[in-house]
C-alpha positions in Angstrom: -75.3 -7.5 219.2 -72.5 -7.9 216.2 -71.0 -10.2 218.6 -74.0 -12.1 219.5 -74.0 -12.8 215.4 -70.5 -14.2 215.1 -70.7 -16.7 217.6 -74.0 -17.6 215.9 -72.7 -17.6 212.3 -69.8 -19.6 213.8 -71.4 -22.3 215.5 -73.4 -22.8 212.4 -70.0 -23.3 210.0 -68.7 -25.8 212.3 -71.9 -27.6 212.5 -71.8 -28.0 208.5 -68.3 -28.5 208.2 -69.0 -32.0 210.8 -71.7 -33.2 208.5 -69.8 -32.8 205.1 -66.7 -35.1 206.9 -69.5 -37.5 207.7 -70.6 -37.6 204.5 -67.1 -38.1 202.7 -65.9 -40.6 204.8 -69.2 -43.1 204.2 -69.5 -42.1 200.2 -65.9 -41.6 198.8 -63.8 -45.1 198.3 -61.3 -45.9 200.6 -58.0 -44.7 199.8 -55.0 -47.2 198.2 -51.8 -46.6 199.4 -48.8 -48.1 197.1 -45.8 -49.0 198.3 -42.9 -46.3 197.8 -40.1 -46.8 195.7 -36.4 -46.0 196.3 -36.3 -42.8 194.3 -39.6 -41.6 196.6 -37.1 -42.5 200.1 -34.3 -40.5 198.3 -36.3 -37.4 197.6 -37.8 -37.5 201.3 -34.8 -37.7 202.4 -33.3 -35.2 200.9 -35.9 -32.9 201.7 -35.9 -33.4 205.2 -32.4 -32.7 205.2 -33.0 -29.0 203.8 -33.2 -26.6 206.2 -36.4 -25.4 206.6 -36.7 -21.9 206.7 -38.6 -20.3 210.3 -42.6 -19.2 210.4 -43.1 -16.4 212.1 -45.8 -16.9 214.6 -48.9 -13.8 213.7 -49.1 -11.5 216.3 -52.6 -12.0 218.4 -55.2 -9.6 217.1 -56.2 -7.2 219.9 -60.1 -8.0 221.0 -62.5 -5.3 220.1 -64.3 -3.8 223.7 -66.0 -1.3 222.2 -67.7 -0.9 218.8 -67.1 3.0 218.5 -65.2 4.0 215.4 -61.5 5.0 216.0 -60.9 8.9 216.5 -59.0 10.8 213.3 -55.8 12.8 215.0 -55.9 16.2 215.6 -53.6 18.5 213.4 -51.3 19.1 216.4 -50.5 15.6 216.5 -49.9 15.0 212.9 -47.0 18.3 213.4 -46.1 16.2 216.9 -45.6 12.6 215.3 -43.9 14.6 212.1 -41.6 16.6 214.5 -40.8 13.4 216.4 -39.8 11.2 213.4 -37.6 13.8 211.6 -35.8 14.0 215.0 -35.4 10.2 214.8 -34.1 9.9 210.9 -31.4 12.6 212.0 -30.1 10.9 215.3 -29.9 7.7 212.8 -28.0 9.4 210.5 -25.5 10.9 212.8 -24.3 7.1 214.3 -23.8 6.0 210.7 -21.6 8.3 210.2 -19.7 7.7 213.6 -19.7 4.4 213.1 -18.0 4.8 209.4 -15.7 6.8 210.8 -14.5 4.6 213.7 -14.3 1.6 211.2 -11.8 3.6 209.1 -9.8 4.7 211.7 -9.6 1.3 213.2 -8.9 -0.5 209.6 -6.3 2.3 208.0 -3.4 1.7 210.6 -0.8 5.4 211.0 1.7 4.8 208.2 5.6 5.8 209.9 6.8 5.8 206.3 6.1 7.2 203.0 4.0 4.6 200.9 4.8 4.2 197.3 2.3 5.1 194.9 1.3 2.8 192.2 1.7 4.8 189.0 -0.8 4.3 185.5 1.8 2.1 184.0 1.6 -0.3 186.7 -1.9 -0.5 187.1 -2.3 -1.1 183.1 0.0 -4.5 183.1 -2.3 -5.8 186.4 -5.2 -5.1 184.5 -3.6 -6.6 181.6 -2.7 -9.9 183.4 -6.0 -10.0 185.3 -7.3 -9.9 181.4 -4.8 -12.8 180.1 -5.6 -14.6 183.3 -8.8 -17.2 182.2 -11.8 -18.0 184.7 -11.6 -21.0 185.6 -14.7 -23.3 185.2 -16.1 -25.3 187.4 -15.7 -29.0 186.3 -18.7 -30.9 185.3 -19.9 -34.1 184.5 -19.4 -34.9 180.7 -22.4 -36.8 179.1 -21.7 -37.0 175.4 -24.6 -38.3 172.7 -23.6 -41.4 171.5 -25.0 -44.7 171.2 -25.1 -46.8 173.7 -22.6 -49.6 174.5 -24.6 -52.0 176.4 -28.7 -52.1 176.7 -31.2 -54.4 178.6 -34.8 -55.2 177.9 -37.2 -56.0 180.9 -41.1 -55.9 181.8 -42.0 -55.2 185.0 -45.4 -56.2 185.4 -46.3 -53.3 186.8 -44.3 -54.0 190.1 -42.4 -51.6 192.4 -39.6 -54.1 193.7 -39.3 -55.6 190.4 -38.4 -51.4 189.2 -36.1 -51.2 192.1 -33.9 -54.1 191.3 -33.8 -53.2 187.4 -32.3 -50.2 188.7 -29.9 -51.8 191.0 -28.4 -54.1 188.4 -28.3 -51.5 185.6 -26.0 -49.5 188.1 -24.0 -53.1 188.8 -24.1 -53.9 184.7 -22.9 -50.4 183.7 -25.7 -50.6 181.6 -26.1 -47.3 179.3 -30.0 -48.0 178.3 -32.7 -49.7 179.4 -35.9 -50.5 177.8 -39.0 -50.9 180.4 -42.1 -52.7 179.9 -45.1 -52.1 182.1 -43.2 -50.2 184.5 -45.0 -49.2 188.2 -44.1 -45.8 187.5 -42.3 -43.1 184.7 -40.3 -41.4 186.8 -40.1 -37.6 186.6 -36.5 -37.6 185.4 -34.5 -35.9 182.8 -33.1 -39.4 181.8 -36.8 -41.3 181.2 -39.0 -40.9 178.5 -41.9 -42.7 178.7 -44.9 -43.3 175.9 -48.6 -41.3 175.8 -50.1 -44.5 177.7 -46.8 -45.3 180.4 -46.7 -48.7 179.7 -43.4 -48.2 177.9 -40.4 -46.1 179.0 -36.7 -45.8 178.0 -34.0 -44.9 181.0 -30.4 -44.1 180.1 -27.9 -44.2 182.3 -25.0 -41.7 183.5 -22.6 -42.0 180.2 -25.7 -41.0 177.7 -27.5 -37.7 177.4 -31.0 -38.2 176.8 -32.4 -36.9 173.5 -33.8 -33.5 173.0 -37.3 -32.7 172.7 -37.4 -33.1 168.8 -35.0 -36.2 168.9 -37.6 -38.6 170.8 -40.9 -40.4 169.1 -43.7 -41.1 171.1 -47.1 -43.1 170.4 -49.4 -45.3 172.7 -47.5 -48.6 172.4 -43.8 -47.6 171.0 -41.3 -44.5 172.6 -37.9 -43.9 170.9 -35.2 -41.5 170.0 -32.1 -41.0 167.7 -29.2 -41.7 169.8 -26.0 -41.0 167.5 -25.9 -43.3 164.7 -28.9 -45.5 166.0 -32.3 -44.9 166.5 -33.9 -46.9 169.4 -37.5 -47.8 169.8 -38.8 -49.3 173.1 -42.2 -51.2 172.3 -44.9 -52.9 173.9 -48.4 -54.4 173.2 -51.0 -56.0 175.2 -51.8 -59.2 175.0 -55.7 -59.3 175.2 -55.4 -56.7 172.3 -57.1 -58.1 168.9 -55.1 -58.6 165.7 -56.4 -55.8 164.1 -55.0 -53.3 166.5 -52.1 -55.5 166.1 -51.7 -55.0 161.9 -52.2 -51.2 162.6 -49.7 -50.3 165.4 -47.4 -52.3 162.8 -47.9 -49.9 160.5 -47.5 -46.8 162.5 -43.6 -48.4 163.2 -43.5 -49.5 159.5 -43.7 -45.1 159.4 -41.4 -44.6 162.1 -39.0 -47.3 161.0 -38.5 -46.3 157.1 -38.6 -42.3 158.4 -35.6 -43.1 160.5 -32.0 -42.7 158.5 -29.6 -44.7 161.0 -30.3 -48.1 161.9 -32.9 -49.3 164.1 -32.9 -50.9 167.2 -36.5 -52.6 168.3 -37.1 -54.4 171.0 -39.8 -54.8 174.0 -42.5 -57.2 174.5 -44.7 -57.9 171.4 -46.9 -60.7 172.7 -46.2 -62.5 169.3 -44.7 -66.1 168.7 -42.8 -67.5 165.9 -40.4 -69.8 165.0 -37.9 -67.3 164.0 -36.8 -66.1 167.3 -37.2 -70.1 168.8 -41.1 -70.7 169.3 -42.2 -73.8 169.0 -44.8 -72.4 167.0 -46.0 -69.5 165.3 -49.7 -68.1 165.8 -51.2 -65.1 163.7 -49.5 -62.1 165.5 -46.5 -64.1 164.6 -47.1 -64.3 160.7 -48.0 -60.6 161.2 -44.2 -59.8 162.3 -42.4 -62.0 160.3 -44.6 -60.1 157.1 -43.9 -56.7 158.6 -40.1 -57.9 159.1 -39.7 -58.5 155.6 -41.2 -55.1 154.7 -39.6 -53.3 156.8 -35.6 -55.3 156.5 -35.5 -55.5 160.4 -34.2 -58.8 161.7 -34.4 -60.6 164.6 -31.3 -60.5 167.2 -33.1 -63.4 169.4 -30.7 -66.7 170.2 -31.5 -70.0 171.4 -34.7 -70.9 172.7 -34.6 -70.2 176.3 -37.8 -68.6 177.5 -38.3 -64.7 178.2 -41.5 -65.2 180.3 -42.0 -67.6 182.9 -45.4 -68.7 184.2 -47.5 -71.4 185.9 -49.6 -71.6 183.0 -46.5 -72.1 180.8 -43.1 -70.8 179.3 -42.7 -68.5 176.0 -40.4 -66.1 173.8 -42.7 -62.9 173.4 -39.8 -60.7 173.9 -37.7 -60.0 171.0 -35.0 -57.5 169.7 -34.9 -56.5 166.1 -32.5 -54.7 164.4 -31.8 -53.2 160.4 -29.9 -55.8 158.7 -26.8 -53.9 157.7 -26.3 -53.2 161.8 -27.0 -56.8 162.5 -23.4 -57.7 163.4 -23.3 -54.5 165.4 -25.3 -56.9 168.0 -23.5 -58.8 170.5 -23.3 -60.9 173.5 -27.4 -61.2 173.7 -28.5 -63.2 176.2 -31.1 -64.1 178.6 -30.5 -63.5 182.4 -31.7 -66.7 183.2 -30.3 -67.2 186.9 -31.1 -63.0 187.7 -34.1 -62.7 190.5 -36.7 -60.1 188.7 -39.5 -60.4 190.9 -41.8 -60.6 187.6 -43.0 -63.2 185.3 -40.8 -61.7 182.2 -36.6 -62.1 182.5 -34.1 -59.7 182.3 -32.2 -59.5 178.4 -28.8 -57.8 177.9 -27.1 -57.3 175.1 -23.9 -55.3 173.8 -23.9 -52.6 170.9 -20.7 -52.2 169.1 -19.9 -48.9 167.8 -17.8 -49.9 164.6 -17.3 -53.3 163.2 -14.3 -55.1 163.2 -15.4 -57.2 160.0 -13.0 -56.9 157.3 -13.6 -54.3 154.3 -14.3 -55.9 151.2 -11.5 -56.0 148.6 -13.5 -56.5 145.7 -13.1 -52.9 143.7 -16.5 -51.9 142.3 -17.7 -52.7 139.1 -14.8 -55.8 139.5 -17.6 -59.2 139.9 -18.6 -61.0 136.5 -19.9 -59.2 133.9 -22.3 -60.5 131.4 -23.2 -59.3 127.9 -27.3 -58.5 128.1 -27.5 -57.7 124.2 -27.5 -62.0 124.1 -29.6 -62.7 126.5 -32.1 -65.2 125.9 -35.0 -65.0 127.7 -36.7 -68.2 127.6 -33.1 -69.7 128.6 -33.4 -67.4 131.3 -37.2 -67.9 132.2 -36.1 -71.8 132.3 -33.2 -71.0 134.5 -35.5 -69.3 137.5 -37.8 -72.3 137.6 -35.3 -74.6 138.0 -33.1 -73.3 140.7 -36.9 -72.3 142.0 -36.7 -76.4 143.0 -33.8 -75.9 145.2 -35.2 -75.3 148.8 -33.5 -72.7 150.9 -30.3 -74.3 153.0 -31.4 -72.6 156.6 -33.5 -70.0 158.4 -30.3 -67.8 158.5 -30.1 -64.5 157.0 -26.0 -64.6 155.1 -26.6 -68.6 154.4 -30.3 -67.9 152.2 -27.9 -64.4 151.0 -25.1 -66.5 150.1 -27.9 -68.8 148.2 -29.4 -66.4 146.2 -26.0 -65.1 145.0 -25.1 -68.5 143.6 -28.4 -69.0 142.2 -28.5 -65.5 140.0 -24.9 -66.3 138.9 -26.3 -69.7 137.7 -29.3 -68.1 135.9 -27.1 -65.4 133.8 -24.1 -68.1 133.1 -27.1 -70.1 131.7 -29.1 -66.9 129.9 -26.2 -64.7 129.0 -22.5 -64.8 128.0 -19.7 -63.2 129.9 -17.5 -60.4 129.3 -14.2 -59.1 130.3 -13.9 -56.1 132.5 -14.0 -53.2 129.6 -12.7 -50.6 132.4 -10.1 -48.3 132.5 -6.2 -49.5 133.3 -5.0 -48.2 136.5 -2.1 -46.2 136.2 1.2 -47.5 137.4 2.5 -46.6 140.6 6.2 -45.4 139.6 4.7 -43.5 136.2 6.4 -40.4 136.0 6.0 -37.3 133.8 9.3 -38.0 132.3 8.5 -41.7 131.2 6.0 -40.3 129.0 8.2 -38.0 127.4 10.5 -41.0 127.1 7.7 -42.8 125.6 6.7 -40.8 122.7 10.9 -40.5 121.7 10.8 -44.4 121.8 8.0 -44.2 119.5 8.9 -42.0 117.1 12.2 -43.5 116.6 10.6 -46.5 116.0 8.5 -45.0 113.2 11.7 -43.4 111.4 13.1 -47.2 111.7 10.1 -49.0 110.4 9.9 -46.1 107.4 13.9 -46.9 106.8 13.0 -50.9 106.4 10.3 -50.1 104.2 12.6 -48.3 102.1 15.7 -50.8 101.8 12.9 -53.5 101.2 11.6 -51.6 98.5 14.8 -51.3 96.8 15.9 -54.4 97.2 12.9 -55.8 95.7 13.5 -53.7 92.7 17.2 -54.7 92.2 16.1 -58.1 92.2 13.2 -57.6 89.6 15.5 -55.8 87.1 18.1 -59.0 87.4 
């Protein structure tokens, strides 16, 4: 009878578990399969090359014949089955010891001589040089912190090839860090951080530890982190996006930029235009930056006018680097990879990031540029001043020619408003002064005084002679 209801039960499970297949294959979707990328071949590779470890087939379950319930032992063959095991434990232990025994006779050769003894003394200076004696470490691979050397800036466009070769020619570039746009995946790596949303990611290469868990920044367009002396921000915002989104993911970076205290390096794919990193024109995301540029003192690193994205509808620069303007000349070589296949719509960028600057210090001392006296100033001389060199348009769109400018321009105004003064500060002691020329000094001095008072007196007394003749 029980078996009679298994077989029932049985057929009727199989029986429903046909019609639920039915039924998923004609309502669930059809299922996408996406091409695999390099770094999914290396890990199946590497897993079929691990040695699996064997499964040990279950042992067949013996059939039931009867459905009487097993029989408890009697208490004769509990003391039987106790005897029995005892008897086993003890023959065990006898053949360990044998087999100890034959082991030592066989290792422990029959010494012919007496054997010296090692004494305390001796065991105390080879315990004292196994102490002295180091471990040696095993050698790793060093990955210090520091900023990176070289970087490149790319979007993907969402494609797996187009991944593939950025990784390929930041391995051939020796490039240290890469900023992704759009990539087809964030790869579960130590060395890529990607954003909330995945449509931004940074990847450092072998040469440059990644940032810690605190030292990264993430939001839904922009990812970044403090890499020695520089902070780096990867960034990236849609186009079909409207421009009020726009205005406020610029403030979130106006935050993230002014919070930072080593320079900033921005850079990614904006979707702006303007005429200060070679548009032909600007539009309003444009005049968005270049307000939230001046805000925030980043400028653009952008040269030339060749185009960063390429497509049938047309050419554009939407891709731009920024950087704080006292790191500005830390920027070099930046270029678009104009000849490079990408496999995307957007070109590769590289550029080079120098880690101290071979500009010359300044040899002005501080405190040693004019001086003017602001107790004469003359403020409607000085109102007058502004307005006209207010008629003087700037000479360029570069950053140290409008500096160099406004310089002139302020000098003008105070030589106009106020006069100049000397440099009231104190003289710099002479490089040979010596304790001893001071004491020199004050003789001088007061030998003088004794020959000035003698002068006085003979010119005194001469006077008189005179008078009385």
């Amino acid at each position: 009878m029980e078996r009679a209801v298994r077989e029932a039960v049985a057929l009727s499970s199989a029986r429903l578990d046909a019609r639920l297949e039915s039924l998923e294959t004609r309502l669930l979707p059809a299922p996408r399969f996406c091409p695999p990328l390099a770094f999914d071949k290396k890990e199946t590779d590497a897993q079929s090359a691990m040695p699996r470890p064997r499964q040990k087939t279950p042992a067949p379950e013996a059939a039931v014949t009867t459905l009487s319930p097993p029989s408890n032992p009697s208490p004769e063959e509990k003391k039987r089955r106790k005897a029995r095991a005892s008897a086993a434990a003890k023959e065990a232990a006898v053949t360990r010891k044998d087999a100890s025994k034959s082991q030592a006779a066989t290792k422990a050769p029959a010494a012919s001589e007496w054997t010296r003894v090692a004494t305390k003394k001796g065991n105390k200076g080879q315990k004292k040089q196994q102490r002295a004696a180091p471990p040696q470490k095993k050698e790793g691979k060093k990955r210090n912190l520091q900023a990176p050397k070289s970087a490149a800036v790319g979007n993907l466009n969402y494609c797996a090839r187009s991944q593939d070769l950025l990784d390929h020619y930041a391995a051939q570039w020796s490039i240290d860090m890469d900023m992704v746009c759009e990539p087809y995946r964030v790869l579960p790596r130590d060395n890529w951080i990607g954003n909330v949303d995945s449509t931004v990611a940074l990847v450092f290469g072998p040469n440059i530890a990644p940032p810690c868990f605190g030292g990264t920044i993430k939001g839904r367009d922009y990812v970044g982190g403090k890499l020695g002396s520089v902070t780096v921000l990867g960034v990236y915002f849609s186009p079909n996006r409207p421009l009020a989104q726009f205005e406020a993911f610029l403030l979130q970076l106006t935050s993230v930029v002014n919070g930072a205290t080593d320079p900033v390096i921005v850079a990614g794919d904006f979707n702006a235009k303007s005429a200060l990193w070679g548009c032909a024109a600007t539009d309003a995301r444009g005049r968005a930056m270049e307000r939230w540029m001046a805000s925030t003192d980043l400028l653009p690193v952008s040269r030339g006018s060749v185009s960063t994205c390429v497509r049938q509808q047309g050419e554009s620069i939407v891709d731009v680097t920024l950087v704080s303007s006292p790191a500005a000349h830390r920027i070099a070589n930046w270029r678009v990879q104009e000849g490079t296949e990408t496999l995307s719509d957007h070109r590769f960028i590289r550029f080079d990031v120098i880690s101290h600057t071979s500009e010359p210090a300044s040899t002005t001392p501080p405190g040693g540029g004019p001086r003017w006296s602001v107790r004469r100033l003359d403020r409607n001389l000085l109102e007058e001043a502004a307005v006209v060199a207010s008629w003087v348009p700037l000479p360029s769109a570069d950053a140290a020619a409008c500096a160099e400018w406004l310089n002139e321009a302020s000098r003008n105004i105070c030589d106009a408003s106020m006069r100049r003064v000397g440099n009231t500060g104190r003289r710099r002691q002479a490089y040979w002064w010596r304790p001893e020329s001071g004491m020199a000094q004050r003789g001088v001095a007061q030998h003088l005084r004794r020959l000035n008072a003698m002068s006085g007196q003979y010119r005194t007394a001469t006077t008189g002679v005179l008078v009385a003749a």
